[in-house]
C-alpha positions as CSV (number, residue, x, y, z in Angstrom):
1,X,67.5,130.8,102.7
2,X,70.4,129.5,101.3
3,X,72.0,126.4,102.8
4,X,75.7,126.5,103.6
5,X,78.8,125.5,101.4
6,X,81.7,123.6,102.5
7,X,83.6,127.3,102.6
8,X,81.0,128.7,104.5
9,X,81.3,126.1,107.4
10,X,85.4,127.2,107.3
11,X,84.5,130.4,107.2
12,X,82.4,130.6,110.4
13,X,84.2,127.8,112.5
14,X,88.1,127.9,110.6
15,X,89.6,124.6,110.2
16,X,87.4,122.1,111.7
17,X,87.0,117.9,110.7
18,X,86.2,117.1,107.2
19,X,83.3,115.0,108.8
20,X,82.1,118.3,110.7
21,X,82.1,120.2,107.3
22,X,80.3,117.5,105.8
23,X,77.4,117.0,108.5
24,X,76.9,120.9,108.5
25,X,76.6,120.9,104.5
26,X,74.3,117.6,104.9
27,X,72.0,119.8,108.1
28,X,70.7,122.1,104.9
29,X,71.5,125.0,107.6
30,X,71.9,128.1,106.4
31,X,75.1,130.7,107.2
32,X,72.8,132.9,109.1
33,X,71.4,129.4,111.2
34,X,75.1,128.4,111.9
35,X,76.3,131.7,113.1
36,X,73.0,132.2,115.7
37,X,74.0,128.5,116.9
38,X,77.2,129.1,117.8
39,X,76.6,132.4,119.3
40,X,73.9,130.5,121.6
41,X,76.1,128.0,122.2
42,X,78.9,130.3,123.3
43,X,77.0,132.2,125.4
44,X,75.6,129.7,127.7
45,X,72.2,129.6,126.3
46,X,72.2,125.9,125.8
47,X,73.4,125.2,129.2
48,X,69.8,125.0,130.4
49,X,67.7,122.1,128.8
50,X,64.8,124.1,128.1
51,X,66.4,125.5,125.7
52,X,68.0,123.1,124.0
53,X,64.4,121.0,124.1
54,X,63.0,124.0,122.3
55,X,64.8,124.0,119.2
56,X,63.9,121.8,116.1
57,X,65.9,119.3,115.1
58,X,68.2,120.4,112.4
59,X,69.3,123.6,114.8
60,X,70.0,120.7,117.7
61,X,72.0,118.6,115.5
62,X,73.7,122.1,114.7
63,X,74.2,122.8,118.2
64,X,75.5,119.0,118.8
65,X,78.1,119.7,116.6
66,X,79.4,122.9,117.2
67,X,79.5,121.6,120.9
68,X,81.9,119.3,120.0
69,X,83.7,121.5,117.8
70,X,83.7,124.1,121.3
71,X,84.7,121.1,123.3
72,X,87.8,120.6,121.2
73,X,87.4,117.8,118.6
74,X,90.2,117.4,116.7
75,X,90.6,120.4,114.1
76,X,91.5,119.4,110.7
């Protein structure tokens, strides 16, 4: 597993904060980790949480901030 790169992070979300870049990089998460969070994210499955409770914590501070990303933090 390879962790992301700054132009991975870009390439999954487009422009977002430098600091969101920065904490995704600094997560260790990996492209294929980013993209399944976001996909969860978008499709409700962290609305209940269960769910959310069940993941470890690099993929909940993953979720945390894609969710602000989703809830329209300011984009670079």
């Amino acid at each position: 597993m390879s962790v992301v790169t700054p132009v991975d992070v870009l390439a999954v979300l487009g422009p977002v904060s430098a600091i969101v870049v920065h904490e995704m990089v600094r997560s260790r998460v990996s492209a294929a980790e980013l993209r399944e969070a976001l996909r969860r994210l978008r499709h409700g499955e962290m609305d209940e949480f269960e769910a959310y409770a069940e993941l470890d914590d690099r993929t909940r501070r993953v979720v945390d901030l894609l969710g602000s990303v989703e809830a329209g933090e300011p984009r670079a």
